[in-house]
C-alpha positions, -999 to 999 in steps of 0.1 A, spaced: -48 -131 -113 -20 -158 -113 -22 -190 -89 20 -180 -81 27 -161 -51 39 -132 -47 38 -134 -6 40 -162 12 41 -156 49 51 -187 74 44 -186 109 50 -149 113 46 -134 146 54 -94 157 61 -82 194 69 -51 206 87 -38 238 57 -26 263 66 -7 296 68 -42 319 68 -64 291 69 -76 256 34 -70 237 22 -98 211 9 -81 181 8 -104 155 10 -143 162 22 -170 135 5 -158 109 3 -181 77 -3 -160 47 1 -166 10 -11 -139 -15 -12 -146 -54 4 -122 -77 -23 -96 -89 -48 -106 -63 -66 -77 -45 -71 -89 -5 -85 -69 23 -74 -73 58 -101 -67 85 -104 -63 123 -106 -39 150 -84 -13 159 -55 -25 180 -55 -61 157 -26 -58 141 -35 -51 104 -13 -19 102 13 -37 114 7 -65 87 7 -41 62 42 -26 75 58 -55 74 45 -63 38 59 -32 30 94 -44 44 89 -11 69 92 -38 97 105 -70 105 90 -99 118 100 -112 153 99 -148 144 91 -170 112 98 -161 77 80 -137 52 91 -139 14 82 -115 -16 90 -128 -51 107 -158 -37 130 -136 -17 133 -141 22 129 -108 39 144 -114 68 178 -121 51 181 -84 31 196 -57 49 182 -23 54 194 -11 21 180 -35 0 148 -36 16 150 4 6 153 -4 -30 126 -28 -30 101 -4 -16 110 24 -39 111 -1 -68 83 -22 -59 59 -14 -37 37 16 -36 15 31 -8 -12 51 -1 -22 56 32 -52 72 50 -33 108 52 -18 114 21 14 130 29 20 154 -3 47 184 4 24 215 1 50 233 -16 53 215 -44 25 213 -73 6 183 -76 23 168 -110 63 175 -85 47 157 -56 39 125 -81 76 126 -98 89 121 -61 95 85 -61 113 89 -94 135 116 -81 143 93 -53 153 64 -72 176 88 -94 160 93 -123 166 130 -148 136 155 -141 126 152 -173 117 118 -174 98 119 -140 76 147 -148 66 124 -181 61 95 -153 39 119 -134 23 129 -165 9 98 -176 0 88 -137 -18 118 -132 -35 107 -169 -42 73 -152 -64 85 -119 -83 112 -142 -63 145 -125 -45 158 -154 -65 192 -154 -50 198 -117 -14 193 -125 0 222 -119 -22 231 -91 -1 234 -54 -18 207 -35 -37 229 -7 -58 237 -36 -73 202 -39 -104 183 -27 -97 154 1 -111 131 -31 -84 148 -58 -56 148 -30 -62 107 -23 -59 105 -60 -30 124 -63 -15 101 -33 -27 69 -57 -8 82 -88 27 86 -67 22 51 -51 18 37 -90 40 60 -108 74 39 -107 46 8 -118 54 -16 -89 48 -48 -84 26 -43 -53 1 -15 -37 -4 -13 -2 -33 6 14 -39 17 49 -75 29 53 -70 50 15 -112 59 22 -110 68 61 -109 103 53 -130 104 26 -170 112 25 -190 82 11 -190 90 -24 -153 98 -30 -147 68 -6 -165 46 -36 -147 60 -66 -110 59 -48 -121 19 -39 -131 16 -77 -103 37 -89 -81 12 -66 -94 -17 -80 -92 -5 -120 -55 -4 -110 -56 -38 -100 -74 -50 -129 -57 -28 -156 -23 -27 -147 -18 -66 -128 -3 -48 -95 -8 -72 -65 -34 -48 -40 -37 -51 -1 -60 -33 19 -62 -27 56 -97 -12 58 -127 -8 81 -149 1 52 -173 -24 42 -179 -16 9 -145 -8 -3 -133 -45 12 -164 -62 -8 -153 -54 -43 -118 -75 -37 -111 -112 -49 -109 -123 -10 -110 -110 27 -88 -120 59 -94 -107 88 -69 -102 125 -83 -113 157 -58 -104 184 -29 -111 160 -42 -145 149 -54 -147 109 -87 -160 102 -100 -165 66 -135 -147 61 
């Protein structure tokens, strides 16, 4: 893990338009997060740590302050460049995996390269070695209503690190999961982290999964307390 950061967040606050008035989600949050440092954010439901993790993932803007990623302020990119950096940089993996059941599982990991362009060839050898990566190789060619919640999440893991970005975001990656696949997706998670230097960010309820990253934060009604 390097001491440079990769985020640094500066008084960053989030509202959203409620039926009689504006409703504070987030509320200037101070945030720096080294490069290749794995950090779970905490809290109860309705604190704003999806909402975090959205905005980390340049899916939404802050209301006030700054947020910057590689040195690069956010807030000044419009929304086609903050397109390209998701595709190019950041992967996710979210509680519900999202895979197209009519595609096989080894076509639902090539996706991201499809989207940024690239020949099918060469994305079905990016899938390839992805699918190598989480262990899920022997299920490549399997449609994906075929496999277990645990393969599925895996599956999910292998898109979000296919195009080998910078940064993985996670939203509750073991809420579905039983507790034993819920402790090798965390580990799995976290051999990525280790192996390949990708920045990792967790929003997570699960105890277990947040105690095997470098640090925790957690959201108290919008405000950003170190744990």
């Amino acid at each position: 893990m390097s001491n440079e950061a990769i985020y640094k967040l500066v008084a960053v606050s989030k509202q959203f338009e409620g039926p009689t008035e504006p409703v504070q989600v987030l509320r200037r949050v101070d945030l720096e997060i080294a490069r290749g440092e794995a950090l779970a954010i905490l809290g109860a439901s309705g604190s704003g740590k999806t909402t975090l993790l959205h905005m980390l993932g340049t899916l939404d803007r802050a209301t006030e302050g700054k947020m910057f990623l590689n040195g690069v302020e956010l807030g000044t990119l419009g929304d086609r460049q903050r397109a390209l950096i998701r595709n190019r940089d950041i992967g996710f993996v979210f509680q519900f995996h999202h895979l197209l059941p009519e595609f096989s599982t080894l076509e639902n990991v090539a996706m991201p390269a499809f989207i940024a362009g690239m020949g099918r060839a060469k994305g079905m050898q990016l899938a390839q070695e992805a699918l190598d990566v989480v262990g899920l190789s022997h299920r490549r060619d399997h449609k994906v209503t075929t496999l277990s919640g645990g393969e599925r999440q895996r599956a999910a893991i292998a898109r979000a690190v296919l195009l080998k970005p910078k940064v993985l975001l996670a939203d509750e990656p073991t809420g579905n999961l039983d507790e034993e696949n819920g402790t090798r997706i965390g580990e799995l998670l976290m051999t990525l982290n280790e192996e390949l230097g990708m920045t990792f960010v967790v929003v997570t309820h699960n105890p277990e999964l947040a105690g095997m990253t470098h640090r925790r934060v957690e959201l108290r009604s919008g405000e950003l307390y170190a744990q």
